[in-house]
Structure formats: C-alpha cells, structure tokens
C-alpha positions as CSV (number, residue, x, y, z in Angstrom):
1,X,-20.5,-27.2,-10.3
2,X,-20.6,-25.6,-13.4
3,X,-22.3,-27.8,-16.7
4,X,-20.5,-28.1,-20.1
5,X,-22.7,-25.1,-21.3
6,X,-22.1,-22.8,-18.5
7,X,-18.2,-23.3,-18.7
8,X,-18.3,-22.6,-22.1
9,X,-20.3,-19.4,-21.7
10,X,-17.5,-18.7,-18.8
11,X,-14.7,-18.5,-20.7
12,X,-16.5,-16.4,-24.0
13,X,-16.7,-13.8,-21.5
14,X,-13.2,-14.4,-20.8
15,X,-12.3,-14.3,-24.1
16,X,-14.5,-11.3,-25.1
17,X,-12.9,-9.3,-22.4
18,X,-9.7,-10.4,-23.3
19,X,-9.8,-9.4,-26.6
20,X,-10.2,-6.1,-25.7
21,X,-7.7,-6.1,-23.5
22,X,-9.5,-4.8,-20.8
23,X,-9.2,-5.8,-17.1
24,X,-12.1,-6.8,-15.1
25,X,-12.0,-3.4,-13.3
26,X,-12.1,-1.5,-17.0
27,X,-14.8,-4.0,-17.9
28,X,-16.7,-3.4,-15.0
29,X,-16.8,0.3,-15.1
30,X,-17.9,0.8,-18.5
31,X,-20.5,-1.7,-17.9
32,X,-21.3,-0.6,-14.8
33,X,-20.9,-3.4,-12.5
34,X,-18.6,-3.7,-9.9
35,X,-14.9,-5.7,-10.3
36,X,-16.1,-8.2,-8.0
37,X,-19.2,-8.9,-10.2
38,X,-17.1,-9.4,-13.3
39,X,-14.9,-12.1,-11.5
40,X,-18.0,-13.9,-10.2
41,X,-18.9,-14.3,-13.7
42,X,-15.9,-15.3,-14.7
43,X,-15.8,-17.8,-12.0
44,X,-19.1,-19.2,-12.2
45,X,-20.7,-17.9,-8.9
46,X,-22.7,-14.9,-10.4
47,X,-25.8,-15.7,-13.0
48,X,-25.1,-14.9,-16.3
49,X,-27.8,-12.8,-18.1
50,X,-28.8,-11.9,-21.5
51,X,-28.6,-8.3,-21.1
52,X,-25.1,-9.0,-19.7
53,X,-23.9,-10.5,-22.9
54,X,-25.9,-8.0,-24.3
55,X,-23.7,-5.4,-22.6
56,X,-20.9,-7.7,-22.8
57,X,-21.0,-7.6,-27.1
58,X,-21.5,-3.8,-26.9
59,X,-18.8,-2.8,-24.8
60,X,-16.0,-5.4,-26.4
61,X,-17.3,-5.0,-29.6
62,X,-17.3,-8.7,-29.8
63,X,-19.5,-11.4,-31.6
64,X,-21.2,-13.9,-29.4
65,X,-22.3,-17.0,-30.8
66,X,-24.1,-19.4,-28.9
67,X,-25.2,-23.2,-29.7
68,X,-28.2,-24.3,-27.5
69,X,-28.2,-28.3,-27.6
70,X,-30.7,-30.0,-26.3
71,X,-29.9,-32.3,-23.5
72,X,-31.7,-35.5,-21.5
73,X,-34.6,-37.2,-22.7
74,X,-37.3,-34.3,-24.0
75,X,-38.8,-33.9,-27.1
C-alpha cells in the first residue's frame, strides 16, 4: 500500500506525462524504459528514483516540485 507521499509522487508523473501528451509507450521510449516500467510507476509497484524524475523533468519538460514533511516522532 502506497503512503500519502508516494501517491502523490504517483500521480506527478501522471500529470507530467500527461501534459505532454505522451502515452506511456512514447514516454518510455524516449526515456528508455520499457511500457511496462512506466505503468509500474504509475501504479506504484516499480521504485521511483531520482534520476527517473530526473529524466522524467527533461523529457516532459516539466517542473517537479516536491515537499518532504517530516513524519512520526523524530527530531
């Protein structure tokens, strides 16, 4: 089961594909990944990376913002 933070990182990829109105397949082959990866990210069962989003922003030429919030009990 996917966390708050992973679903929203989830659907930013969704939403930076989408806005380039690519398809997972065109996503995947200018990135260089296979269809199947693409929808396992966008499903949750693949790890996202930083060098994917790093790829990710490139290809889409999309902005990807990210808030970090500390969660539990540490300090």
């Amino acid at each position: 089961e996917l966390d708050a933070f992973d679903r929203a990182l989830v659907e930013k990829v969704k939403q930076c594909r989408k806005a380039a109105t690519m398809t997972q397949k065109e996503l995947a082959q200018f990135m260089g990944y296979s269809q199947q990866f693409i929808s396992g990210i966008e499903t949750g069962r693949e790890r996202i990376t930083v060098e994917f989003l790093r790829k990710l922003s490139q290809i889409t030429g999309q902005r990807i913002d990210l808030n970090i919030v500390k969660s539990g009990g540490l300090e």
